[in-house]
C-alpha positions in Angstrom: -48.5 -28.0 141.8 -51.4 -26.1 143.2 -52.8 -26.7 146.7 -56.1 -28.9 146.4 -57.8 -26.5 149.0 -56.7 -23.8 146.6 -58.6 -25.9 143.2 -61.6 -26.2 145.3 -62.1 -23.3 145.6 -61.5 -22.3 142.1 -63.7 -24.4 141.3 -66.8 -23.7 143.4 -66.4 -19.9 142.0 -66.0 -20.8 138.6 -69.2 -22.5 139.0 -70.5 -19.2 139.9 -72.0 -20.8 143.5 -69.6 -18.9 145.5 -67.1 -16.1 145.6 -63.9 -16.2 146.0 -63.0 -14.4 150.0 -60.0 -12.5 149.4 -58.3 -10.3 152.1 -56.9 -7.0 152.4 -54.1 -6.6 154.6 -53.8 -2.8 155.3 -52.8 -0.3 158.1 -55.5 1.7 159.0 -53.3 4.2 161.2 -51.3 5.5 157.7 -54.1 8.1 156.7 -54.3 5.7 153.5 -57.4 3.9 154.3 -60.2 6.9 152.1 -57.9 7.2 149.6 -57.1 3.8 148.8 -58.3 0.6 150.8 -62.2 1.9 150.3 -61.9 2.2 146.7 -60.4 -1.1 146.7 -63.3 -2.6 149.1 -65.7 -1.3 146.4 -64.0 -2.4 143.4 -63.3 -6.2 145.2 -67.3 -6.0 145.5 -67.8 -5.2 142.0 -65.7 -8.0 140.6 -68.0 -10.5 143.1 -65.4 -10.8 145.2 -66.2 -11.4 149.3 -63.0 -9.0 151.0 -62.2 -9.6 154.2 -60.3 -6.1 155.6 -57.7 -7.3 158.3 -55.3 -4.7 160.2 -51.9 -5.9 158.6 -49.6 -4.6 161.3 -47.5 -7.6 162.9 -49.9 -9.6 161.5 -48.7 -12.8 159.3 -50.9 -14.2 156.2 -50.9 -17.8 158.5 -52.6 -16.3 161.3 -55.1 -14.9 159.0 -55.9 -17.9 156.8 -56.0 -19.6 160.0 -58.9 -17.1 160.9 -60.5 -17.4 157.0 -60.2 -20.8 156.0 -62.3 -20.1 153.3 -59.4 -17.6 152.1 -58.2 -17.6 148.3 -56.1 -15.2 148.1 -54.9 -11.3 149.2 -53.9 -8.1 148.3 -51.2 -6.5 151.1 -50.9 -3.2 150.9 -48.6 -3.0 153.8 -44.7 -4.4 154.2 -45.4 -5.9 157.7 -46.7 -8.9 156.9 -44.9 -11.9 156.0 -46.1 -13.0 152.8 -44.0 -15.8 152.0 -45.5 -18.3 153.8 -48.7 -19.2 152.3 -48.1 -17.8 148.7 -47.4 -21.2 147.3 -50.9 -22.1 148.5 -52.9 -18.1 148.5 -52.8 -15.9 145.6 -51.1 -13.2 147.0 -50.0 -10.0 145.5 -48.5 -7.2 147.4 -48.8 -3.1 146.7 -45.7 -1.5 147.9 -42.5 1.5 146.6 -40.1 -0.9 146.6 -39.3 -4.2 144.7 -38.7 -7.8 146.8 -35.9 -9.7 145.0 -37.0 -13.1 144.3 -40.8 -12.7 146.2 -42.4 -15.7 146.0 -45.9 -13.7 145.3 -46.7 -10.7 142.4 -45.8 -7.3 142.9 -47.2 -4.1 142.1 -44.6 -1.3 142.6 -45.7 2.3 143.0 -43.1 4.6 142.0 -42.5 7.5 145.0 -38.7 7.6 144.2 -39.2 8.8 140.9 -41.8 10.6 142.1 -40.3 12.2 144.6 -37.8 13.4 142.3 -39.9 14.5 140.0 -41.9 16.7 142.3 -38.2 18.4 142.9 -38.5 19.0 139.2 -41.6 20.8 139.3 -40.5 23.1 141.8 -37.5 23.8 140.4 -39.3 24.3 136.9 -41.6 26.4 138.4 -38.4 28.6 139.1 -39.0 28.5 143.3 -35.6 27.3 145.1 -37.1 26.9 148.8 -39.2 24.1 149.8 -40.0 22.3 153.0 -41.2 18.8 153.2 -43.6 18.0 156.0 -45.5 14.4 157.3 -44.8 11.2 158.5 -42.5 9.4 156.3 -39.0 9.6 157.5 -35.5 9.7 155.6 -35.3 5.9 154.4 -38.4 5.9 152.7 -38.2 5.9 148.7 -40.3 9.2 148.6 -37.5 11.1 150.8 -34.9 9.9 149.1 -36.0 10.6 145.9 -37.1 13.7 146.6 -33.1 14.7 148.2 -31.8 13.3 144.9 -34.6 16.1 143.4 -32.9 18.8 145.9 -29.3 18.0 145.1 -29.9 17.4 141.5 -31.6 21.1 140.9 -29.8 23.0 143.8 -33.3 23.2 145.9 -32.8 24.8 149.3 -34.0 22.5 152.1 -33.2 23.5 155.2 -32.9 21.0 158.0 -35.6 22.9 160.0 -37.9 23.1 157.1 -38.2 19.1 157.6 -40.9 18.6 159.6 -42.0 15.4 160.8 -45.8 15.4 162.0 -48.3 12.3 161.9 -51.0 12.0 159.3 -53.4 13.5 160.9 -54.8 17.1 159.9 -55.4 18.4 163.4 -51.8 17.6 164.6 -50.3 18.8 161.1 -52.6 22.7 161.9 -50.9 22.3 165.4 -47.0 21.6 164.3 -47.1 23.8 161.0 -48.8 27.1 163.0 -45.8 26.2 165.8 -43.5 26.4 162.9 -44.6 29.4 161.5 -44.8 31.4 164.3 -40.8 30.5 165.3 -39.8 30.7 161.9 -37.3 33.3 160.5 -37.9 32.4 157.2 -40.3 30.9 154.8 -40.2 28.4 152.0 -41.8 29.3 149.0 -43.1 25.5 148.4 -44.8 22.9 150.9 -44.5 19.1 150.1 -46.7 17.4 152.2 -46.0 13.5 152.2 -49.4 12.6 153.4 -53.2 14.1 152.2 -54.3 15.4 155.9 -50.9 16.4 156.5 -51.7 18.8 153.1 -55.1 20.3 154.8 -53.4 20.8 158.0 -50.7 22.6 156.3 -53.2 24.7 154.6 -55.2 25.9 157.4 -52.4 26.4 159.5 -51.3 29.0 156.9 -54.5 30.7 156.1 -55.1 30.7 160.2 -52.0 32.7 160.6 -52.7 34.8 157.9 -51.0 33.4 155.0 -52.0 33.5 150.9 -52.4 30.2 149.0 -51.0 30.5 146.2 -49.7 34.1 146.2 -47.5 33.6 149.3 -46.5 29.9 149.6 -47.6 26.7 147.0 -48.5 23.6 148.8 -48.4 20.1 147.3 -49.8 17.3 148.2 -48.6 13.2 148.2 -51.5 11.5 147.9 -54.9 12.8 147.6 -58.5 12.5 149.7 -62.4 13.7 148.9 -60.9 16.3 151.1 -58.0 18.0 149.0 -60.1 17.4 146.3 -62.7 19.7 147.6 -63.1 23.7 146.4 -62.0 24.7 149.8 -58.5 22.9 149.3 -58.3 21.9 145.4 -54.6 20.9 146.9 -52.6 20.2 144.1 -51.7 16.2 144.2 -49.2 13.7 143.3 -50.7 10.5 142.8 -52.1 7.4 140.9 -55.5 7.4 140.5 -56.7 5.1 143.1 -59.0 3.3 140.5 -56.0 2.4 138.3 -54.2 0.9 141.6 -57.0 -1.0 142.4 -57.7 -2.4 139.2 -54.3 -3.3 138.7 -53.5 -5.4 141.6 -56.8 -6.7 141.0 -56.3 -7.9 137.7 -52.7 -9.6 139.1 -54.7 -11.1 141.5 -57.5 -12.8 139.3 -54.7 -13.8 136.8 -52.9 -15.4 140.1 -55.9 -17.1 141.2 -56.8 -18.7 137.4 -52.9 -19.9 137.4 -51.5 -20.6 140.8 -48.3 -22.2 139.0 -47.8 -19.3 136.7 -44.5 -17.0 136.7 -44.5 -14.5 139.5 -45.4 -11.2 138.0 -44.0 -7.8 138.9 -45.5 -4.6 137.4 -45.1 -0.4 138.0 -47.5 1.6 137.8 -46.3 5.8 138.1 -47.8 8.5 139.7 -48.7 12.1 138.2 -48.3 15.5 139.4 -52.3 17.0 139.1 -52.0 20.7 138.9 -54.6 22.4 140.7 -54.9 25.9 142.9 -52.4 25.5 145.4 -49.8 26.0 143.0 -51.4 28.0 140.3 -52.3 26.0 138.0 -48.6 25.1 137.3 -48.0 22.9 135.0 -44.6 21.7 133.6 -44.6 20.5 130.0 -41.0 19.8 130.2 -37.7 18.6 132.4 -36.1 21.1 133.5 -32.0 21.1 131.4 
């Protein structure tokens, strides 16, 4: 049975007198917050919703309802915090690549493992055999290890120094790729940058030491900012639209909030390979045999 707090509330939206206060539980410190908590912000407004943002690291949905006791519900897009506790009584619904077994809240579920397998795909459709993956996530994160399974599968070279790991942060990624470059004996022929500033790091760093994009080395890009976007970068990206994200886990969340007794819901939503500059235009109309 719902939590009377909980029909209260539904109650005093529904009679359009107040909005429900949902939070968002993010970290800020991923590089994720442009491309994905501000077009969520926007959308939560538009749907005449109140959001509370809350820094989700080592934080726990108690202590934060305990701060918002007005709190309906929330939208994690982080794994920190533990969501189990007040799911029974918050509509909760939680963004994340991998699937919780028996979660007592919704999921959404993007992708990165097949993505990052796919993105070995459209290198190795592209007929380039050398790549080098550069940015913060590290080798346990569905991303990576889709993206070996993408190395093994097509017979990718990927060097062990051609894994970079540098923080999502543009300035630090010009800093560690230039350092790279200039001790480097070799060169890949393809950049996969796990993180959007990591990508415009990578970029300057190799126009700065006097590098061609796209004649001399193709850069992706996972995720994507106003700033690879631009004319200056036109980065090509891997990524969901961060409209179709936020609208998603939105519309899991209203449905959650309408019928807090309801069957957990788990839904995917995949991520697309946008063809732009960096990589001329590619773009592969088919798997590779």
């Amino acid at each position: 049975m719902a939590d009377t707090g909980v029909e209260e509330k539904q109650a005093t939206a529904a009679g359009g007198r107040d909005p429900y206060t949902i939070a968002i539980l993010a970290d800020v410190k991923t590089g994720d917050f442009e491309n994905r908590v501000m077009p969520l912000m926007r959308e939560v407004l538009s749907r005449q919703l109140r959001p509370v943002l809350v820094p989700a690291t080592d934080t726990s949905l108690a202590d934060i309802a305990a701060l918002v006791p007005e709190l309906a519900g929330a939208i994690v897009l982080s794994d920190g915090p533990a969501l189990d506790v007040l799911s029974s009584t918050l509509a909760v619904v939680s963004v994340r690549e991998r699937l919780v077994p028996d979660a007592a809240f919704d999921q959404l579920i993007l992708d990165t493992e097949a993505v990052g397998f796919r993105v070995a795909e459209y290198i190795a459709s592209a007929g380039r055999t050398s790549v080098a993956l550069v940015g913060p996530q590290g080798p346990e994160t569905p991303l990576a290890q889709g993206f070996a399974k993408g190395v093994d599968t097509y017979d990718l070279m990927l060097p062990r120094d051609f894994v970079i790991s540098c923080p999502p942060v543009s300035e630090a990624a010009v800093a560690t790729f230039r350092a790279f470059l200039r001790a480097a004996s070799a060169f890949p022929q393809v950049i996969y940058c796990t993180d959007p500033a990591v990508a415009c790091g990578v970029y300057e760093a190799l126009s700065t030491e006097g590098f061609e994009i796209p004649n001399d080395l193709w850069v992706l890009s996972h995720g994507e900012t106003v700033m690879t976007l631009s004319p200056f970068y036109d980065v090509t990206s891997v990524a969901a639209a961060p409209g179709a994200i936020c609208t998603a886990a939105l519309d899991l969340l209203c449905l959650r909030l309408k019928d807090m007794d309801g069957e957990r819901i788990i839904r995917h939503i995949g991520l697309n390979i946008v063809a732009r500059s960096t990589t001329e235009h590619f773009y592969m109309t088919k798997a590779v045999p």
